[in-house]
C-alpha positions as CSV (number, residue, x, y, z in Angstrom):
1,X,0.0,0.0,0.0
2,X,1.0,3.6,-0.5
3,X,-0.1,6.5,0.8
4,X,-1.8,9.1,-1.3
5,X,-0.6,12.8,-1.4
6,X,-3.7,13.5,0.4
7,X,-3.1,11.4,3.4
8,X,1.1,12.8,3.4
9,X,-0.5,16.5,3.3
10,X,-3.3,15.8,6.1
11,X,-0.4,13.8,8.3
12,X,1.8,16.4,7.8
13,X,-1.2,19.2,8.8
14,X,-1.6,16.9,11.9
15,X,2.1,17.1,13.1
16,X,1.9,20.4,12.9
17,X,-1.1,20.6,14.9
18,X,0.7,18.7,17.8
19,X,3.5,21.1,17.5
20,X,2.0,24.1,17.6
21,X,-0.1,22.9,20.9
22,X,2.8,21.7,22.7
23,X,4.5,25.1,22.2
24,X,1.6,27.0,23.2
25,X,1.1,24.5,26.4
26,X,-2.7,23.9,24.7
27,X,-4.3,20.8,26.1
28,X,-7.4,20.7,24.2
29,X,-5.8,20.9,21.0
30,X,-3.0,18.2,21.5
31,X,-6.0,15.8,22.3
32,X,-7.1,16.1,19.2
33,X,-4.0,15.1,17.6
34,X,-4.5,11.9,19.0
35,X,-6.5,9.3,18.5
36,X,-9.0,7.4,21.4
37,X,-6.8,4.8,21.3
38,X,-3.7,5.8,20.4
39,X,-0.3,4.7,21.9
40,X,2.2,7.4,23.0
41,X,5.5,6.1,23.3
42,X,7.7,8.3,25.8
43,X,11.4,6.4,26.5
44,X,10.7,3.0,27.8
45,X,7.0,3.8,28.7
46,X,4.0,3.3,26.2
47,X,1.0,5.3,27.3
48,X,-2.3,4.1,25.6
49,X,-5.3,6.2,25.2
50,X,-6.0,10.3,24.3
51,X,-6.8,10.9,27.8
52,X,-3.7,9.1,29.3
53,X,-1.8,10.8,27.5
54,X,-3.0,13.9,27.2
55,X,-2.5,13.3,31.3
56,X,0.6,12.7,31.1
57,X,1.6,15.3,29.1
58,X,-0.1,17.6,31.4
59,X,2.8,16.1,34.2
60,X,5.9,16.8,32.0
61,X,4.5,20.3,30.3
62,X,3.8,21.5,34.1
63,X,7.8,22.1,34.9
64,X,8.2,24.1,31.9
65,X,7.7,28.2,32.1
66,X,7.6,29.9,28.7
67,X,8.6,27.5,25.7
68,X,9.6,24.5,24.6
69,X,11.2,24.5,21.3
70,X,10.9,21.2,19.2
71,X,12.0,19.7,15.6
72,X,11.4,17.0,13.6
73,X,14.2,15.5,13.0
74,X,12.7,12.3,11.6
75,X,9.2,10.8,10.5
76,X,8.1,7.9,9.1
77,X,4.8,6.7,8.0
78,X,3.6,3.6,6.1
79,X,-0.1,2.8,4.9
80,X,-1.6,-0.1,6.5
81,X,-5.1,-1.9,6.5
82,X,-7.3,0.3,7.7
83,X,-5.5,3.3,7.9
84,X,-1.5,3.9,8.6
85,X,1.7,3.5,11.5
86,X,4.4,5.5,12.0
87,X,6.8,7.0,13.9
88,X,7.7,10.7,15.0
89,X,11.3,11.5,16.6
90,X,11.4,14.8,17.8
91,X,14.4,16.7,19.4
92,X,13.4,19.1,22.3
93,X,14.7,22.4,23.8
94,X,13.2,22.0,27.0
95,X,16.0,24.3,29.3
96,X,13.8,26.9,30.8
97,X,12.3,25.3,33.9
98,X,10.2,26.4,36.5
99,X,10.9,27.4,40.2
100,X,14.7,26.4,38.7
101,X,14.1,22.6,37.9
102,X,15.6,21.5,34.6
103,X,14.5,18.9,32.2
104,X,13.3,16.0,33.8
């Protein structure tokens, strides 16, 4: 299967989406990024589930003042049955804590 230049714009659109949220610290809108059931995997954790990990998220984005600064420094994405997989890496600036805590 292949994926249609359709389905690479609206991916695309939706990492975006996630990006902009996170840097604007804008819970609503990162849920929507994700899907009910979706898997969220953060180092050797795997969160399943919007409001998990919208949850979690919450947690880490709490330490953080002003910004967090991210890039995409590799993506991947396959069609599958159904719908698609893939994987996101992302490389974060995350130095300006709060109350002088620095990245977790």
């Amino acid at each position: 299967m292949v994926l249609s230049a359709r389905d690479e714009r609206e991916i695309r659109a939706l990492v975006a989406r996630y990006l902009d949220a996170v840097s604007r610290f804008d819970a609503t809108t990162l849920a929507t990024t994700w899907a009910a059931n979706g898997q969220w995997h953060v180092g050797p954790r795997t969160v399943v589930g919007r409001e998990a990990i919208v949850e979690l998220w919450e947690q880490i984005i709490a330490r953080y003042e002003s910004r967090i600064i991210q890039l995409m420094v590799d993506a991947q994405v396959h069609a599958a049955t159904g719908g698609g997989n893939g994987a996101l890496h992302l490389s974060r600036d995350r130095s300006q804590g709060r109350r002088g805590q620095g990245p977790p």
